[in-house]
Structure formats: C-alpha cells, structure tokens
PDB file of N, CA, C and O in Angstrom:
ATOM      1  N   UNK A   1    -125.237-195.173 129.868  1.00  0.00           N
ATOM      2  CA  UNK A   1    -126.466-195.437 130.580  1.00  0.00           C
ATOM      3  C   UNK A   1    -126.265-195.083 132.047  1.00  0.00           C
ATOM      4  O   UNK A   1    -125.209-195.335 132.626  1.00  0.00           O
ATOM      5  N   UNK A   2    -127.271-194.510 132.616  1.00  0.00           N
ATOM      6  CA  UNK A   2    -127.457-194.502 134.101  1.00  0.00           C
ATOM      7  C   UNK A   2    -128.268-195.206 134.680  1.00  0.00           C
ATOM      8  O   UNK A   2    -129.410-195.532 134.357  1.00  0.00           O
ATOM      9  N   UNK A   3    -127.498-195.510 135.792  1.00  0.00           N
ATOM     10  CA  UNK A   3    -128.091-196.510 136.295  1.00  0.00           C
ATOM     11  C   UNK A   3    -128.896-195.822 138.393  1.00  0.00           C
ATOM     12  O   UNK A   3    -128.291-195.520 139.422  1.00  0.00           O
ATOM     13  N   UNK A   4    -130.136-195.865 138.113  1.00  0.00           N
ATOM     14  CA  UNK A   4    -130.794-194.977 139.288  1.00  0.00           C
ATOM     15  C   UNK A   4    -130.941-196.195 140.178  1.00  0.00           C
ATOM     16  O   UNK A   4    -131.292-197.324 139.836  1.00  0.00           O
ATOM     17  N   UNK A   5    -130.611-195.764 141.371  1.00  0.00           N
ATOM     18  CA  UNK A   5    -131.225-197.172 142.374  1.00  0.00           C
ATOM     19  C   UNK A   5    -130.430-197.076 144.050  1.00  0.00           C
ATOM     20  O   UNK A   5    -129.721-196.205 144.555  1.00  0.00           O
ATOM     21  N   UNK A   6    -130.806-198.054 144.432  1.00  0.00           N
ATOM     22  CA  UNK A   6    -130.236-197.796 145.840  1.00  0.00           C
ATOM     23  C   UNK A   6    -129.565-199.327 146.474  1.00  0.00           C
ATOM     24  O   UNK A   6    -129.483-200.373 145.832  1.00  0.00           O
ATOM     25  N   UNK A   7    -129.230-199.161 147.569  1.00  0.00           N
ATOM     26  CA  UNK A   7    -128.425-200.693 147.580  1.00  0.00           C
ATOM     27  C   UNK A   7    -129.870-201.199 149.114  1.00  0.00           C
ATOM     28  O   UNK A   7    -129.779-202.288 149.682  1.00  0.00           O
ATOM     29  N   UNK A   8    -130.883-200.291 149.438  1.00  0.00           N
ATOM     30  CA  UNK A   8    -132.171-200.435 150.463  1.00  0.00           C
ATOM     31  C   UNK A   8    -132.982-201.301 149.382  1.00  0.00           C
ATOM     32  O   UNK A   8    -133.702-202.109 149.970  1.00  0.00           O
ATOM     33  N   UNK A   9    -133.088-201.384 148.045  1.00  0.00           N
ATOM     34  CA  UNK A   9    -133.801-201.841 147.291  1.00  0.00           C
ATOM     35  C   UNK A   9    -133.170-203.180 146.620  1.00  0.00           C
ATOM     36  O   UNK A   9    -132.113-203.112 145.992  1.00  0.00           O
ATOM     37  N   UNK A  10    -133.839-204.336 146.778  1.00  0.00           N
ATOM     38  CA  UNK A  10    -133.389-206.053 146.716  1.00  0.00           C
ATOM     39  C   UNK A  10    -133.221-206.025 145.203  1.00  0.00           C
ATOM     40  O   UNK A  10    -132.113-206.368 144.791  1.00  0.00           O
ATOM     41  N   UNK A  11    -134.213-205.645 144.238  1.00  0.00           N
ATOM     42  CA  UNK A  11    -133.962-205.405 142.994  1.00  0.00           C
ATOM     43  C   UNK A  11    -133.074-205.014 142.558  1.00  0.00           C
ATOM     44  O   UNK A  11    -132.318-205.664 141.836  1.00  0.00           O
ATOM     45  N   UNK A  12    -132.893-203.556 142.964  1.00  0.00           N
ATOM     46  CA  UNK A  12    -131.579-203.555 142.406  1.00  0.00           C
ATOM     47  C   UNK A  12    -130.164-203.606 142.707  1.00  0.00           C
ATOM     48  O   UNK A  12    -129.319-202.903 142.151  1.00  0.00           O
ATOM     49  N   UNK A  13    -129.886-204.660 143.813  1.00  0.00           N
ATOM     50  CA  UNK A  13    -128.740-205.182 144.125  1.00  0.00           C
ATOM     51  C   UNK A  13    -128.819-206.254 143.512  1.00  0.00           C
ATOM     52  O   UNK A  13    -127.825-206.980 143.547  1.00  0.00           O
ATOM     53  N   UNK A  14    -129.981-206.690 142.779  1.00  0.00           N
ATOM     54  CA  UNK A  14    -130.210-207.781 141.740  1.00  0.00           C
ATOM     55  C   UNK A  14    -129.315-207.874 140.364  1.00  0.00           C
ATOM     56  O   UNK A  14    -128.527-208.661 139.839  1.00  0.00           O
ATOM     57  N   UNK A  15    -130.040-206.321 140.040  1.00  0.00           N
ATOM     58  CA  UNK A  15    -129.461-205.626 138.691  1.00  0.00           C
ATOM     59  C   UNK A  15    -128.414-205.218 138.798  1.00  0.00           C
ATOM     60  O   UNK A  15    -127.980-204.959 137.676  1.00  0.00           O
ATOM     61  N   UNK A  16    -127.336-204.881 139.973  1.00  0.00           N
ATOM     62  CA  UNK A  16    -125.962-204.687 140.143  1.00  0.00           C
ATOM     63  C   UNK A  16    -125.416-205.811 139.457  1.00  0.00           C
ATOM     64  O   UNK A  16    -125.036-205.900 138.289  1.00  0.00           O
ATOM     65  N   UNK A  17    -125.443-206.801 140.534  1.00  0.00           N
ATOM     66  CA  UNK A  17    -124.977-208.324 140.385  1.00  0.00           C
ATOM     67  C   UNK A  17    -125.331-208.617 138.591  1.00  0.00           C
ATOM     68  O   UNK A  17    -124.474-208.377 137.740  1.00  0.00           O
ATOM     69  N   UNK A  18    -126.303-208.998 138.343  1.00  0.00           N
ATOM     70  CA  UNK A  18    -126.823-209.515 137.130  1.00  0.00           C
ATOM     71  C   UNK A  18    -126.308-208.567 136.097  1.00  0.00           C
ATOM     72  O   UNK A  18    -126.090-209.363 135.184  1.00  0.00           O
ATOM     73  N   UNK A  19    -125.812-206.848 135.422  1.00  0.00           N
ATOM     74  CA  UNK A  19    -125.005-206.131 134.740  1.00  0.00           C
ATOM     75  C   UNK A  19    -123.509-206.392 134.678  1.00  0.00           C
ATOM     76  O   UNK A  19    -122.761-206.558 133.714  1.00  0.00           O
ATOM     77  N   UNK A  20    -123.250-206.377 136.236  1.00  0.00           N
ATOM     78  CA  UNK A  20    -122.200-206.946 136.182  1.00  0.00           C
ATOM     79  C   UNK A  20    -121.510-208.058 135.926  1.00  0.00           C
ATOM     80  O   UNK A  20    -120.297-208.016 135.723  1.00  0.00           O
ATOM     81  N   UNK A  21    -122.196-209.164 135.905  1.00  0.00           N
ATOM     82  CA  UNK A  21    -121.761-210.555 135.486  1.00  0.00           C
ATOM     83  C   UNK A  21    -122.237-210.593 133.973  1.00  0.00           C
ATOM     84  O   UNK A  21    -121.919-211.541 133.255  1.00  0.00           O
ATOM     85  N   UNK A  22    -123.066-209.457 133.473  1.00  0.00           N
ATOM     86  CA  UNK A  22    -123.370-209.463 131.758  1.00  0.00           C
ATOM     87  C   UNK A  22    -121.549-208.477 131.607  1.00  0.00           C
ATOM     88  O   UNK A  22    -120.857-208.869 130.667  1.00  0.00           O
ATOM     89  N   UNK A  23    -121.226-207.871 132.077  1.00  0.00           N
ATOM     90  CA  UNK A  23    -120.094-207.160 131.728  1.00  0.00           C
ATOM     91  C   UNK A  23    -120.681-205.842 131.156  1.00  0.00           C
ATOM     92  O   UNK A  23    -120.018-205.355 130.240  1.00  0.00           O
ATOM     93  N   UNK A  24    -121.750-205.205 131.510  1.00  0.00           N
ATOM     94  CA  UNK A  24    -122.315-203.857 131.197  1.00  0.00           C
ATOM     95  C   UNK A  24    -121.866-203.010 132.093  1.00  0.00           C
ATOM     96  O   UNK A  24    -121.749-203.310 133.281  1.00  0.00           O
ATOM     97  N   UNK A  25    -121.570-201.860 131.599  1.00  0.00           N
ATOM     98  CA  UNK A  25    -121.459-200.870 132.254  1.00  0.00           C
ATOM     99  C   UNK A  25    -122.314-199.633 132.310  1.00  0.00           C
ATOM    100  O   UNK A  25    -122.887-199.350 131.257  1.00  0.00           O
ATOM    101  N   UNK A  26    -122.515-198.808 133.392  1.00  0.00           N
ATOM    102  CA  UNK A  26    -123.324-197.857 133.433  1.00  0.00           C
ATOM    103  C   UNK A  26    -122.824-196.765 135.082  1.00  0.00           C
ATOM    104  O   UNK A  26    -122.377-197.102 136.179  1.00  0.00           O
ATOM    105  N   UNK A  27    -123.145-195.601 134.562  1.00  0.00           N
ATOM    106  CA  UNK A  27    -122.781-194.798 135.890  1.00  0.00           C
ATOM    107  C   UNK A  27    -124.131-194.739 136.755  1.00  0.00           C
ATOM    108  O   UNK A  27    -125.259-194.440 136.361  1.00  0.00           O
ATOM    109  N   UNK A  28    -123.718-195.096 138.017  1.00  0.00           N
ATOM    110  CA  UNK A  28    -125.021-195.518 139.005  1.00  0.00           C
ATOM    111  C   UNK A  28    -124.732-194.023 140.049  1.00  0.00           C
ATOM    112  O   UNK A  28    -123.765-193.527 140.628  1.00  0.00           O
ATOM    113  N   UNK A  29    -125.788-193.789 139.919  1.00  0.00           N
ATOM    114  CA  UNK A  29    -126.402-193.028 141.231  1.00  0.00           C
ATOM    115  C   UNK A  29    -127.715-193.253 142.063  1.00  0.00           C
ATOM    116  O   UNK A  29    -128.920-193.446 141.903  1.00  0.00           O
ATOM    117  N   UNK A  30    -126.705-193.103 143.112  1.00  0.00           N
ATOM    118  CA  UNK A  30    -127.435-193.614 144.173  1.00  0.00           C
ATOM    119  C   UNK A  30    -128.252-193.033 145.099  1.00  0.00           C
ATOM    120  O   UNK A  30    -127.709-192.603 146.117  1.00  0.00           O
ATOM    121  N   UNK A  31    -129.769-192.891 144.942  1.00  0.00           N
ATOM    122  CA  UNK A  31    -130.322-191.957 145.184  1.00  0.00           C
ATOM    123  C   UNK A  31    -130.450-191.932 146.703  1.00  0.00           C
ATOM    124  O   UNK A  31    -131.262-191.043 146.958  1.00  0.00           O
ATOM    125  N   UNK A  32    -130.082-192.417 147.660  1.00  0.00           N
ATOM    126  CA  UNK A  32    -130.364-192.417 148.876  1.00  0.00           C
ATOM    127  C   UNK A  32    -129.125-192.454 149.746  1.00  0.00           C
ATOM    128  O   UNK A  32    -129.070-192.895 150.894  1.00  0.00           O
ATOM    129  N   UNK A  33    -127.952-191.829 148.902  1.00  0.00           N
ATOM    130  CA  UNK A  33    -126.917-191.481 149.355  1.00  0.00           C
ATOM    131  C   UNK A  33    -126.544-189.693 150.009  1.00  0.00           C
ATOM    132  O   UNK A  33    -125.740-189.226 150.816  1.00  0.00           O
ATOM    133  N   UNK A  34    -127.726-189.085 149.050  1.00  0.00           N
ATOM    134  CA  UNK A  34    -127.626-187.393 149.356  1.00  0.00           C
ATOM    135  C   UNK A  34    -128.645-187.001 148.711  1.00  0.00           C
ATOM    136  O   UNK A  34    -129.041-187.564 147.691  1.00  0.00           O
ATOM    137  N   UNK A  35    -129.247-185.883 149.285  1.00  0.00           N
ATOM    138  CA  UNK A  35    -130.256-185.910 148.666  1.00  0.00           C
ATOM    139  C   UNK A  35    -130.345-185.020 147.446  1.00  0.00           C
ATOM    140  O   UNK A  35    -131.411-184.785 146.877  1.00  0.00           O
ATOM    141  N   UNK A  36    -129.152-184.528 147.067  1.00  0.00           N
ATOM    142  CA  UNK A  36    -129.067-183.917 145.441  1.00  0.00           C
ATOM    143  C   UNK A  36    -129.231-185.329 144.542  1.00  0.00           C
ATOM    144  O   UNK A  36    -129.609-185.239 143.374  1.00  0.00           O
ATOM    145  N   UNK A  37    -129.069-186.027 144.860  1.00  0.00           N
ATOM    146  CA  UNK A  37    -129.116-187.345 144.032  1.00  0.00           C
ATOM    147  C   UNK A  37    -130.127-187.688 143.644  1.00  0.00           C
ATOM    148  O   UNK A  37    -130.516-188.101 142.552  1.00  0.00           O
ATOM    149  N   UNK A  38    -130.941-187.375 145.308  1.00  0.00           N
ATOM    150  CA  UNK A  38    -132.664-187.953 145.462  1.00  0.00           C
ATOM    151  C   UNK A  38    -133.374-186.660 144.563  1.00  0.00           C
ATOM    152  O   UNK A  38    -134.468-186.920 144.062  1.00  0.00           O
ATOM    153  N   UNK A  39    -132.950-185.628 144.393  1.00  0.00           N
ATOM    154  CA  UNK A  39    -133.717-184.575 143.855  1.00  0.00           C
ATOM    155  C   UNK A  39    -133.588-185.007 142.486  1.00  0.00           C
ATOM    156  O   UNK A  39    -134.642-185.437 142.018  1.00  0.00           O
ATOM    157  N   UNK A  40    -132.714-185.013 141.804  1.00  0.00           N
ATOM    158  CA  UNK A  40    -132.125-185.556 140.753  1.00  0.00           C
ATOM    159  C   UNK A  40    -133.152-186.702 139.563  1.00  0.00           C
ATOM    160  O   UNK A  40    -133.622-186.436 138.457  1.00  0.00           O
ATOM    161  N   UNK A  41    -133.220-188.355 140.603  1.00  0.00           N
ATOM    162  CA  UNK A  41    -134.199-188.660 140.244  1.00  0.00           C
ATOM    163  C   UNK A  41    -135.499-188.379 140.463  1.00  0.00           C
ATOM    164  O   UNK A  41    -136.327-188.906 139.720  1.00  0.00           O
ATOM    165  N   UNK A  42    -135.867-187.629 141.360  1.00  0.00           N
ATOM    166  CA  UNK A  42    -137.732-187.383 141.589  1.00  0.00           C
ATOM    167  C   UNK A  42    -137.796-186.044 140.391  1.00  0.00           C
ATOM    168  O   UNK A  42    -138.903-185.973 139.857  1.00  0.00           O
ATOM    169  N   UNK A  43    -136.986-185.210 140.007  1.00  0.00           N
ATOM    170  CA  UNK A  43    -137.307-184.637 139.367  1.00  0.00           C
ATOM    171  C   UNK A  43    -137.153-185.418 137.471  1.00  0.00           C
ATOM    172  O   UNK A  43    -137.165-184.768 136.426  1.00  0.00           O
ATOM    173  N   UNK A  44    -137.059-186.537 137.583  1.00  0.00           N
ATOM    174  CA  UNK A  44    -137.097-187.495 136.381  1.00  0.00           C
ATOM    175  C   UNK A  44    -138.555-188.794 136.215  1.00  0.00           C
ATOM    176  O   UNK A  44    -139.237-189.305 135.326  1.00  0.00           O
ATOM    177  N   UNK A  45    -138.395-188.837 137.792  1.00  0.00           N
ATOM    178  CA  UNK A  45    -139.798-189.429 138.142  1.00  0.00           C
ATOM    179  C   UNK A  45    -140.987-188.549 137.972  1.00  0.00           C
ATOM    180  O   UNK A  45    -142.069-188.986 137.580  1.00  0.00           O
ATOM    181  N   UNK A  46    -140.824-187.622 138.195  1.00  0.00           N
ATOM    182  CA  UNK A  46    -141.852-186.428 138.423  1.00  0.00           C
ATOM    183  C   UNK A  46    -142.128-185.463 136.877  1.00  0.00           C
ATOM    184  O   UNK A  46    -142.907-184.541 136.635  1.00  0.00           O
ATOM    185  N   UNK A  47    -141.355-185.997 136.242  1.00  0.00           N
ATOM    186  CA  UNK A  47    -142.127-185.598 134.802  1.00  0.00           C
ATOM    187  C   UNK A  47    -141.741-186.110 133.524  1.00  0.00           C
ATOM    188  O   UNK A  47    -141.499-185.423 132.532  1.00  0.00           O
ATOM    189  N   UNK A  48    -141.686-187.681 133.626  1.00  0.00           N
ATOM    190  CA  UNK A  48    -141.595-188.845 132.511  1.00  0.00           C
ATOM    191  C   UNK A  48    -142.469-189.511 132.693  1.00  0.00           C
ATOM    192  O   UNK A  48    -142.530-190.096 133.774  1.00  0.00           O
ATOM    193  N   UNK A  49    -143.527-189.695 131.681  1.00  0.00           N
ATOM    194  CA  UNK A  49    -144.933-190.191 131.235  1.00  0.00           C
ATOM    195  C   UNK A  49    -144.208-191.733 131.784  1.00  0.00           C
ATOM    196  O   UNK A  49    -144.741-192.220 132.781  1.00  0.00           O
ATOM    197  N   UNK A  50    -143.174-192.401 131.244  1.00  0.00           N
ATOM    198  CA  UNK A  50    -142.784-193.909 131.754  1.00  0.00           C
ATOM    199  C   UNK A  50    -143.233-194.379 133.369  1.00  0.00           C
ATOM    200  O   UNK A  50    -143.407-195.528 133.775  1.00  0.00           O
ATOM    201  N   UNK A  51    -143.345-193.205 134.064  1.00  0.00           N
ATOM    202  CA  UNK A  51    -143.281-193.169 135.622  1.00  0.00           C
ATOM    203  C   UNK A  51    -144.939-193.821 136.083  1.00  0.00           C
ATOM    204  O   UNK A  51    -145.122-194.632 136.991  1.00  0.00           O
ATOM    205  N   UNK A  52    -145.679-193.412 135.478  1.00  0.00           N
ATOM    206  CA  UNK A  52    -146.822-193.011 135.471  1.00  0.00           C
ATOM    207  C   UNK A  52    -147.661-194.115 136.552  1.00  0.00           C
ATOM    208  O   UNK A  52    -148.150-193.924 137.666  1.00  0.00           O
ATOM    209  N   UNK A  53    -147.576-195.449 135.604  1.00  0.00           N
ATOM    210  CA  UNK A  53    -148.213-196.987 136.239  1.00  0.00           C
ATOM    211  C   UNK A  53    -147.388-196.997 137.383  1.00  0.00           C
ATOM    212  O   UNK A  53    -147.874-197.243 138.487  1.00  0.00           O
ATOM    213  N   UNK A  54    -145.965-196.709 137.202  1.00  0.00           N
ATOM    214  CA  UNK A  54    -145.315-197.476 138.652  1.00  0.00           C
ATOM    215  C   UNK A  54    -145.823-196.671 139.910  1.00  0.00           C
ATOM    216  O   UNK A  54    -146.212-197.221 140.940  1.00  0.00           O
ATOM    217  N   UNK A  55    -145.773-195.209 139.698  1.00  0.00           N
ATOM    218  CA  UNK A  55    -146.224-194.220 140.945  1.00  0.00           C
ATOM    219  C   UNK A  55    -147.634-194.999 141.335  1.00  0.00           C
ATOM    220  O   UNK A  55    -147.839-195.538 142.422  1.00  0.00           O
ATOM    221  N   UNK A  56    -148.692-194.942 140.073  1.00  0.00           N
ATOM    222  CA  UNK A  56    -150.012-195.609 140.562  1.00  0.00           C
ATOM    223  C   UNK A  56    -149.933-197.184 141.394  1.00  0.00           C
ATOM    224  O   UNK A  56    -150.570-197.754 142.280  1.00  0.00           O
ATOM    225  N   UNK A  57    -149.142-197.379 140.810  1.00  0.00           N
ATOM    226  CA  UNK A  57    -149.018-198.944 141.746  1.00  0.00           C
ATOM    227  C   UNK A  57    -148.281-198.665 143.114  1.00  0.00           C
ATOM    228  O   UNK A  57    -148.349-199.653 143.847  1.00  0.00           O
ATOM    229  N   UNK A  58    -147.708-197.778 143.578  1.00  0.00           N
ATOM    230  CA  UNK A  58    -147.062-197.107 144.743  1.00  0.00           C
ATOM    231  C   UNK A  58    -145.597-198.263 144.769  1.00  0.00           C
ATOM    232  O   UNK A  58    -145.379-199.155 145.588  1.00  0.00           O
ATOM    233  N   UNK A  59    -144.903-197.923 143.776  1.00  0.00           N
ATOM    234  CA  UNK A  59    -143.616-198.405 143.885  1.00  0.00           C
ATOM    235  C   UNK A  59    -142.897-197.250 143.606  1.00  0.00           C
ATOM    236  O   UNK A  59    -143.480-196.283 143.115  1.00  0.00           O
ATOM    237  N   UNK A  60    -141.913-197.225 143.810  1.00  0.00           N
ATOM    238  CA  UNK A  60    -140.362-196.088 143.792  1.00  0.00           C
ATOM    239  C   UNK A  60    -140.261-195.812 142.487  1.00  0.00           C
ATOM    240  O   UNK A  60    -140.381-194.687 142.003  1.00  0.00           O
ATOM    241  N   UNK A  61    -139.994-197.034 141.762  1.00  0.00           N
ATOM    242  CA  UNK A  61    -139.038-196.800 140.190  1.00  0.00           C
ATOM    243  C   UNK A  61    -137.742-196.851 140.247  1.00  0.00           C
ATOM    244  O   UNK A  61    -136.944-196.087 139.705  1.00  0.00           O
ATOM    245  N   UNK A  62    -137.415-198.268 141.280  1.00  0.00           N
ATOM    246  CA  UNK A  62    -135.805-198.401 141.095  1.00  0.00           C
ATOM    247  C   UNK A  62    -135.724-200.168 140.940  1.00  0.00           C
ATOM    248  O   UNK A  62    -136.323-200.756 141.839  1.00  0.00           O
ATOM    249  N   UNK A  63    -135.251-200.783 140.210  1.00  0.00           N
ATOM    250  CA  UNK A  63    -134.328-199.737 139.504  1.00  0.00           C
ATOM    251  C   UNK A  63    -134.529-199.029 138.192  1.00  0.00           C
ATOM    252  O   UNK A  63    -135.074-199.714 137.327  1.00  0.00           O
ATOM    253  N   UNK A  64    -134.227-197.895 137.890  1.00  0.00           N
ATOM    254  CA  UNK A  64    -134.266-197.101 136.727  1.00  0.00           C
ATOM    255  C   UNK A  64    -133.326-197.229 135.875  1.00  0.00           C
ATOM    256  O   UNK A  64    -132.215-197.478 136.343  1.00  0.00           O
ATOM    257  N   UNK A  65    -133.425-197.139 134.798  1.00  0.00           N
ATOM    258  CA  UNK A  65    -132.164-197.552 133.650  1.00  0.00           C
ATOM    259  C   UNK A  65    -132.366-196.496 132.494  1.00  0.00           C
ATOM    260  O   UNK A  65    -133.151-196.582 131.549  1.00  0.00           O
ATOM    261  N   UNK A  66    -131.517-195.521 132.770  1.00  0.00           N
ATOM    262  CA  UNK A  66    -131.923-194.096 131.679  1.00  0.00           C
ATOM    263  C   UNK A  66    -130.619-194.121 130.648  1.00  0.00           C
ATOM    264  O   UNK A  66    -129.440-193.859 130.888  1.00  0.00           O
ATOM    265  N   UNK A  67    -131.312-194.566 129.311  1.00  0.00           N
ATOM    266  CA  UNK A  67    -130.117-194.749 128.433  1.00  0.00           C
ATOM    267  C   UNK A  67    -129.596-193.942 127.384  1.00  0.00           C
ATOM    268  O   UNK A  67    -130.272-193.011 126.947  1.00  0.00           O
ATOM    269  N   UNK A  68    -128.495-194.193 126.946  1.00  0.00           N
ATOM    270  CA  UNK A  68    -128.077-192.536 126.367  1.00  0.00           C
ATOM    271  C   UNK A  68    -128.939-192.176 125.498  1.00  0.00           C
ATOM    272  O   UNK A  68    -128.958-190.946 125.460  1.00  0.00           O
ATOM    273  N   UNK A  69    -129.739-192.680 124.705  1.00  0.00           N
ATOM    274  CA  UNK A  69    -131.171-191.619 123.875  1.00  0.00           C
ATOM    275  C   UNK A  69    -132.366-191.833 124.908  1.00  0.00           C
ATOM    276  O   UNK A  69    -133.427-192.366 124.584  1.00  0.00           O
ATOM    277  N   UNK A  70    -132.143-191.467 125.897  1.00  0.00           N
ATOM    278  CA  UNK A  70    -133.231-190.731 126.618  1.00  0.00           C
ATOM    279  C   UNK A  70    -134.116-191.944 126.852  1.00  0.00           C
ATOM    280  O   UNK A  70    -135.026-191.805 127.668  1.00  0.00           O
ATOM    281  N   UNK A  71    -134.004-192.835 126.390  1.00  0.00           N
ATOM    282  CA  UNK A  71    -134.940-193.492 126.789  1.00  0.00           C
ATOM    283  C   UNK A  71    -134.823-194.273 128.762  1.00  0.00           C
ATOM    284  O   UNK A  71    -133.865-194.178 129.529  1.00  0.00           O
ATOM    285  N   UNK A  72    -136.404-195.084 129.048  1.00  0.00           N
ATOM    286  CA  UNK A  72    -136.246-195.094 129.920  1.00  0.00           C
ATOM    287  C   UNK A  72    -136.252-196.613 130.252  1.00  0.00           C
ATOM    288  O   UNK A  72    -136.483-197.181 129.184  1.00  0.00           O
ATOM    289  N   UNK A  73    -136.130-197.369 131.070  1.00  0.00           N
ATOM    290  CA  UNK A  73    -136.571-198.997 130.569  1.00  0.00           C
ATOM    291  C   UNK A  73    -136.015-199.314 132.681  1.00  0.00           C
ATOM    292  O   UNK A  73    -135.232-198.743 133.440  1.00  0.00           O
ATOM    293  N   UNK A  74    -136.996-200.529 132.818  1.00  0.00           N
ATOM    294  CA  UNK A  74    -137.279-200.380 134.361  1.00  0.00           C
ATOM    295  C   UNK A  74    -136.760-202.151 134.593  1.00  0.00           C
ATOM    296  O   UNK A  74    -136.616-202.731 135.669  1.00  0.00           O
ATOM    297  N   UNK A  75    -136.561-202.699 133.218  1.00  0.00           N
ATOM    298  CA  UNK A  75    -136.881-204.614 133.579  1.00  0.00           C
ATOM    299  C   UNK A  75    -135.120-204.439 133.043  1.00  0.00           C
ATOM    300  O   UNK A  75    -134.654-203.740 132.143  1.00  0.00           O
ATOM    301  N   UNK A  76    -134.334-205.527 134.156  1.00  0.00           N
ATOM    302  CA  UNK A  76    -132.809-206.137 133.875  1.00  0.00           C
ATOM    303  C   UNK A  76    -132.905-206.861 132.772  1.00  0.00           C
ATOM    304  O   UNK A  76    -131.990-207.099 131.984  1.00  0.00           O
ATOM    305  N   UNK A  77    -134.129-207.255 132.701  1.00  0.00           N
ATOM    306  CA  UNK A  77    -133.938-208.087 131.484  1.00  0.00           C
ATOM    307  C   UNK A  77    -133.747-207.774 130.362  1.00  0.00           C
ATOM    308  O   UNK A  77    -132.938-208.361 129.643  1.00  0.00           O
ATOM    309  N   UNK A  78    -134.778-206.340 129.823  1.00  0.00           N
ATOM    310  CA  UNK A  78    -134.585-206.004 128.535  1.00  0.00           C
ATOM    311  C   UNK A  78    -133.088-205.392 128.705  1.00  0.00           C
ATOM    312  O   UNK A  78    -132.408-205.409 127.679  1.00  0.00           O
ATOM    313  N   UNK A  79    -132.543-204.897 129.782  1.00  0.00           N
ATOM    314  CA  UNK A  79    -131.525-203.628 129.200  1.00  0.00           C
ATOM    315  C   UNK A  79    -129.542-205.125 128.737  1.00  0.00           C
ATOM    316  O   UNK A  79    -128.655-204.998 127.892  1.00  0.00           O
ATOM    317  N   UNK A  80    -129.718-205.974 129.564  1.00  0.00           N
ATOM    318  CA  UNK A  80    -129.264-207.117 128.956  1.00  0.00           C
ATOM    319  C   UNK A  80    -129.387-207.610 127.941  1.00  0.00           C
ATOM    320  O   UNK A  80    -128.399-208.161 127.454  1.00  0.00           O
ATOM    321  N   UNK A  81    -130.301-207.608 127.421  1.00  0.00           N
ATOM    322  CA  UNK A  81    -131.207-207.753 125.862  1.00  0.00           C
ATOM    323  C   UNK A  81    -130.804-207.052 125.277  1.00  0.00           C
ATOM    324  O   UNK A  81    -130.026-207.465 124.416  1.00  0.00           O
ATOM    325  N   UNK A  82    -131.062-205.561 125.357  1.00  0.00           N
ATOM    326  CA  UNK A  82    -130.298-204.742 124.601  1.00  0.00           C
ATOM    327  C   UNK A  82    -129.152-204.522 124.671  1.00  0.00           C
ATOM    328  O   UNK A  82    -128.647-203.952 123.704  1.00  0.00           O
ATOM    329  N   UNK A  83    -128.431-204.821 125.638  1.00  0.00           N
ATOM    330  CA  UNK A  83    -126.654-204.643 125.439  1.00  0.00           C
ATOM    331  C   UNK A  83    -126.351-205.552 124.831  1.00  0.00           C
ATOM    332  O   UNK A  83    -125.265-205.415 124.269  1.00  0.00           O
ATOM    333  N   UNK A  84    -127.068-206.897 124.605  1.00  0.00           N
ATOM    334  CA  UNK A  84    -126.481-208.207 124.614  1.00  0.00           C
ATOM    335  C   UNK A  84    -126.206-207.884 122.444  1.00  0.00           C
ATOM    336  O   UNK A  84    -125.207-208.041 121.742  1.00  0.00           O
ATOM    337  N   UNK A  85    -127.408-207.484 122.159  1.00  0.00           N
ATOM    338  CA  UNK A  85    -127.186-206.818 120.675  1.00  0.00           C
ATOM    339  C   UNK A  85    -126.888-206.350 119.861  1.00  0.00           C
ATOM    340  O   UNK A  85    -127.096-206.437 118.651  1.00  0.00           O
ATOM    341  N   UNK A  86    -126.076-205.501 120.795  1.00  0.00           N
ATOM    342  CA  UNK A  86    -124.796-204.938 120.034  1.00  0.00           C
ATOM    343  C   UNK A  86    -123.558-205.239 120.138  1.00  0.00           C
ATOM    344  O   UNK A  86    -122.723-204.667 119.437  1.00  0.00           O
TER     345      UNK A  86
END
C-alpha cells in the first residue's frame, strides 16, 4: 500500500501515528517534499473517479491510501479494518 500525504496536513500525521501503532505498513510519499512526488499524486487525483466529491468539496485528498489492487480508500479507519482482517 501507498501511503500519499504530507506531514502540513493534521490528518495525516493522524494516520501516521494511528498505522503505526496498528503495526501496518505502507510506503509513504510525500507529496510536498518535491515536486515529482506532487506530480505523481495530482496526476492520480486528476484522473480517479474516487477524487471526484473531495475536489468538489475543495479538499486535497490526503490522506490517500492506494492499495495494492488499485484500489483507493481516503478514511484510517477502513484501511485498519482492512488490515486488521487479514
């Protein structure tokens, strides 16, 4: 799983903390470290139907949680949920 987000965003220094104390792992990039990073996710933001409500609501989309079948999932809670299941 990848983990999209920035350490400017309260959320997901939320979802750092809170993965990490579940004992999940995931490779994080950090989009506001360079901007190949930032290209990286806007070009994931910029053409995944999942994006859609959050752009309309004028939020970022971090944190992002892109998991190895492609899927996309935005809440700490479910992706805990789902690690917690297997």
């Amino acid at each position: 799983m990848k983990l999209y987000g920035t350490p400017l965003c309260h959320d997901c220094v939320d979802a750092f903390e809170r993965l990490k104390n579940a004992g999940i792992s995931y490779d994080y990039v950090e989009i506001t470290k360079s901007m190949p990073k930032m290209k990286e996710f806007l070009h994931l933001r910029d053409n995944r139907d999942e994006f859609i409500d959050i752009k309309k609501e004028g939020y970022v989309g971090v944190p992002c949680f892109l998991l190895d079948d492609d899927s996309i999932e935005f809440d700490t809670d479910n992706i805990i949920r789902h690690f917690s299941q297997k």
